[in-house]
C-alpha positions in Angstrom: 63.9 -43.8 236.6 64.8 -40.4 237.8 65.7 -38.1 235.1 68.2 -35.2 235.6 67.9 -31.6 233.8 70.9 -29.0 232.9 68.4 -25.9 232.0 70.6 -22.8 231.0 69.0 -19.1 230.4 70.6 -16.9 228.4 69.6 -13.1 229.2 70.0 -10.1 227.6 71.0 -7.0 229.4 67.8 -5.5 231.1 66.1 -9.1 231.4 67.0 -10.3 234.8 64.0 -8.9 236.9 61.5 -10.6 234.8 63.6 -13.4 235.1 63.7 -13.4 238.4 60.2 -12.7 238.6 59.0 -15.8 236.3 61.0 -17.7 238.6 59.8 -16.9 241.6 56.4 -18.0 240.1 57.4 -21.2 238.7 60.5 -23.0 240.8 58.3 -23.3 243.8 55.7 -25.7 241.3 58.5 -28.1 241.2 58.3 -30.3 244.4 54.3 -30.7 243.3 55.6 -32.9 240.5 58.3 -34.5 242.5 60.5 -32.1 240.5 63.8 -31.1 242.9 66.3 -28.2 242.2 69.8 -29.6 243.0 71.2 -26.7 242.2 70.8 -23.1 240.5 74.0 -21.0 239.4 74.3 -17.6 237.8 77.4 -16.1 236.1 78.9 -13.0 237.9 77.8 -10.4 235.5 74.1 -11.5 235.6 73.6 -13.3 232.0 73.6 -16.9 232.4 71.7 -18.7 235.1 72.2 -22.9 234.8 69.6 -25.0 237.0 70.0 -28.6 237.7 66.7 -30.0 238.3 65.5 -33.8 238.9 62.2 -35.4 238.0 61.2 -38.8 238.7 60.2 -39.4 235.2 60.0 -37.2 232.3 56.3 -37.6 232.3 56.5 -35.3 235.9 58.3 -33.2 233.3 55.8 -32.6 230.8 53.0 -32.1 233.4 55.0 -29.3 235.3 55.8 -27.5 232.1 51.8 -27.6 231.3 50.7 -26.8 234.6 48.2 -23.8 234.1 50.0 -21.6 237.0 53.3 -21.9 234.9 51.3 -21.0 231.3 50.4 -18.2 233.1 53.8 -16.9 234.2 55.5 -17.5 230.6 54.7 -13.9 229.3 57.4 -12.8 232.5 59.9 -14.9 230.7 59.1 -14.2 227.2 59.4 -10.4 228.3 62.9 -11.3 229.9 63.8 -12.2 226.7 65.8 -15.2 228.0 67.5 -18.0 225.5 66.4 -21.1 227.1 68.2 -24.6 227.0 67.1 -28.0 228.6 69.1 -30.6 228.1 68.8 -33.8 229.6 71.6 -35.0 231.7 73.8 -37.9 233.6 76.7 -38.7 235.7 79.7 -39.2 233.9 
């Protein structure tokens, strides 16, 4: 069953261009894990970015968040300095 995720990033001031960096590495990963970005939202003043991302399963998850090429972005992120949330989410 296809499993929906509300991921929300919290960034400090001076964080967005590794941000945007780290996901320019990692959001085109996605579709290899059947993984499918409905949407992706950022506040006007450039500190909160939401995604909402699908998965079949939350096994397609776990193997896109180990995927080497990801591991190897995460020090863009980390540098960011971006709070990250990842909820998992439904219809209501």
């Amino acid at each position: 069953m296809a499993v929906t995720y509300l991921l929300l990033a919290r960034l400090p001031e001076g964080g967005l261009a590794a941000f945007d960096a780290y996901e320019r590495a990692v959001l085109p990963l996605l579709a290899e894990y059947g993984g499918r970005l409905e949407r992706r939202l950022r506040t006007l003043d450039d500190r909160v970015e939401a995604h909402l991302i699908t998965f079949p399963d939350s096994e397609d998850l776990a193997a896109y968040r180990a995927d080497p090429r990801r591991l190897e972005a995460a020090p863009l992120l980390e540098s960011s300095g971006a709070a990250v949330e990842l909820l998992a989410v439904r219809e209501v």
